[in-house]
N, C-alpha and C positions, 0 to 999 in steps of 0.2 A: 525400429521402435518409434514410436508417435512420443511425440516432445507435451508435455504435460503443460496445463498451465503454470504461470508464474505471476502472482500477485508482489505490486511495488510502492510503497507509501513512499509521498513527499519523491516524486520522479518526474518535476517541474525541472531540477536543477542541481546541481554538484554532485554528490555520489548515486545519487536515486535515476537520474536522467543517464551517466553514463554507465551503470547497472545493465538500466533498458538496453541501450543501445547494443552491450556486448550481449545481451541475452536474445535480443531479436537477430545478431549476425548470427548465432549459433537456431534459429528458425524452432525457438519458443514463442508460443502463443503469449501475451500479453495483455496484465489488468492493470494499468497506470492510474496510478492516485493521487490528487494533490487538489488543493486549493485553486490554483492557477489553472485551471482547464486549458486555454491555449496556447501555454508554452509546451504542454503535454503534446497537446495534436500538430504543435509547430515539429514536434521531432520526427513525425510524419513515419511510424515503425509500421511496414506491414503486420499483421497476426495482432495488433494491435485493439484494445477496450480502452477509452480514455473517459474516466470520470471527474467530476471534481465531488469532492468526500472532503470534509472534516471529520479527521477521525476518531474525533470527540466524541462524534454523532455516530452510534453503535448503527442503528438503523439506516442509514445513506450509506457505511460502510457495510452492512450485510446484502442490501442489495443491490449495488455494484457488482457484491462478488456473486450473488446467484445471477446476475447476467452475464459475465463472464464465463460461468460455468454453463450455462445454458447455448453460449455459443461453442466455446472452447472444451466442455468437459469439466471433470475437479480441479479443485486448485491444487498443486503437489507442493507450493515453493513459497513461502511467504518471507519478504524481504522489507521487514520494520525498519522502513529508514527514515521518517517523517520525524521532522523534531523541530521544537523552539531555542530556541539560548535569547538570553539577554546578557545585554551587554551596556556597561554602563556605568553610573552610580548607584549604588545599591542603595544610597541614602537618600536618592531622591527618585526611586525606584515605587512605581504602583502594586498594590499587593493584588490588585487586579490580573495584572501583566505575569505574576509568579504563578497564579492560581491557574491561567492560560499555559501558561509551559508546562505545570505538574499535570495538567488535565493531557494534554498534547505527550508529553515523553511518556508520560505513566501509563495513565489511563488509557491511551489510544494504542499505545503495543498491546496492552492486556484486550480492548478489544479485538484486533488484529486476530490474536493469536486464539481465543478464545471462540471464535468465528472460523478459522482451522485446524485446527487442534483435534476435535472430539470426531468430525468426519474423517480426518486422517486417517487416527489410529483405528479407527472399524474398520478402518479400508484395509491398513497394515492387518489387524487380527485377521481380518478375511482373507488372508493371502494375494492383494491385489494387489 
């Protein structure tokens, strides 16, 4: 059986990078996302798409993944792991820097998921 794409936010570094890396041993094809574009290509994963995407940005994130698809096929696996935290004093904390995190946690799963989501399920109703 042919191994499906697997799309990966925020897979610069700690749970997103080693994701990747167990999902490339197991010889899934690969769409790496992050800001950091060459810590992404430093992991060096054959089967591999490395973009950098903020996934803020609905449109950089949708066409990443139609190239990946267009190399790879559909995406079957989407793995929202992209996130901010702040850390710090809250009281001397930028409402700027908060507006960036909600936009980053919230907002950037919802487009993620929203961008696989409705081709999925046609594919699931289609029996595929």
């Amino acid at each position: 059986m042919e191994k499906k794409l697997v799309v990966i936010t925020g897979a610069s570094s700690g749970f997103g990078a080693e994701i990747a890396k167990q999902l490339s041993e197991l010889e899934y094809p690969l769409l790496l996302l992050a800001r950091r574009v060459e810590r992404l290509k430093a992991l060096a994963l054959p089967q591999t798409l490395c973009r950098q995407v903020d996934i803020t940005d609905p449109g950089s994130f949708e066409q990443a993944i139609k190239d990946a698809e267009s190399q790879f096929g559909d995406v079957d696996c989407l793995v929202n792991n992209a996130g901010v935290m702040l850390l710090g004093n809250i009281e001397q904390q930028n409402p700027e820097e908060w507006k960036n995190m909600f936009s980053t946690n919230v907002l950037g799963l919802l487009h993620g998921m929203q961008l696989v989501l409705k081709k999925n399920r046609k594919r699931i109703n289609q029996g595929q």
